[in-house]
N, C-alpha and C positions, 0 to 999 in steps of 0.2 A: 175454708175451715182452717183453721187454726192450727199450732205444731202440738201445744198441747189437746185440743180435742183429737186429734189424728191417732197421738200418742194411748190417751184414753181409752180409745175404740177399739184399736187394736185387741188391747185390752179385755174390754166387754164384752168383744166378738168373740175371742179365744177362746174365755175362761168362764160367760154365761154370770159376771160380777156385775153389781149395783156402781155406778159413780163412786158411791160415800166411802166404800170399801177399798178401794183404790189405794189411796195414801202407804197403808200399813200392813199391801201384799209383797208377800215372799213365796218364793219355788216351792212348790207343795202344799203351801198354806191352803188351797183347795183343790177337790180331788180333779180337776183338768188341768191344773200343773204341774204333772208328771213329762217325765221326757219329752215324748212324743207332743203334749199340748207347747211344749217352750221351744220348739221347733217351730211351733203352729206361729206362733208371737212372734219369732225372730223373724219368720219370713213374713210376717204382713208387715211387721216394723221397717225391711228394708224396702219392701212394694211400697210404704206411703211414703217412704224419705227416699228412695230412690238410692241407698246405697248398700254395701257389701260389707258385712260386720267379718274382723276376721275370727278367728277358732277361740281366743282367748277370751276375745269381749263376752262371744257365745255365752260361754261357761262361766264367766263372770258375772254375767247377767241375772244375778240371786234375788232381784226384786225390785219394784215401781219405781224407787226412788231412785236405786243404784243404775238402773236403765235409762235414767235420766244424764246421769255422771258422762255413761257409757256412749251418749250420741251424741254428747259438746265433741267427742275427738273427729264425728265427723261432719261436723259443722252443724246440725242438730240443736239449736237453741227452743228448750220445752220453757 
């Protein structure tokens, strides 16, 4: 599997979203991305890449693409 299907899944798993909708999600943009579901994300995100996001990344982690930005610092190429 691949970093971006990993990344993807994640994703799909969490939030119950289609592939195609992916691109152009942000925190809240559906109703299981509230707190509690971007917990759910950060911790499968670090279970498939096998690392520890710190507190900032967390909270800056506002959507698909930015979460992308957010896993080059740990070595994380989607």
């Amino acid at each position: 599997m691949t970093n971006l299907e990993k990344y993807n899944e994640a994703f799909i798993s969490s939030f119950n979203v289609e592939e195609a909708a992916l691109a152009s999600l942000e925190y809240q943009g559906v109703k299981e991305w509230d707190s509690i579901g971007h917990m759910q994300l950060i911790s499968e995100l670090e279970d498939a890449f096998d690392i520890e996001m710190e507190t900032d990344d967390i909270v800056d982690f506002s959507g698909y693409e930015k979460g992308k930005e957010i896993l080059k610092k740990y070595g994380v190429e989607i």
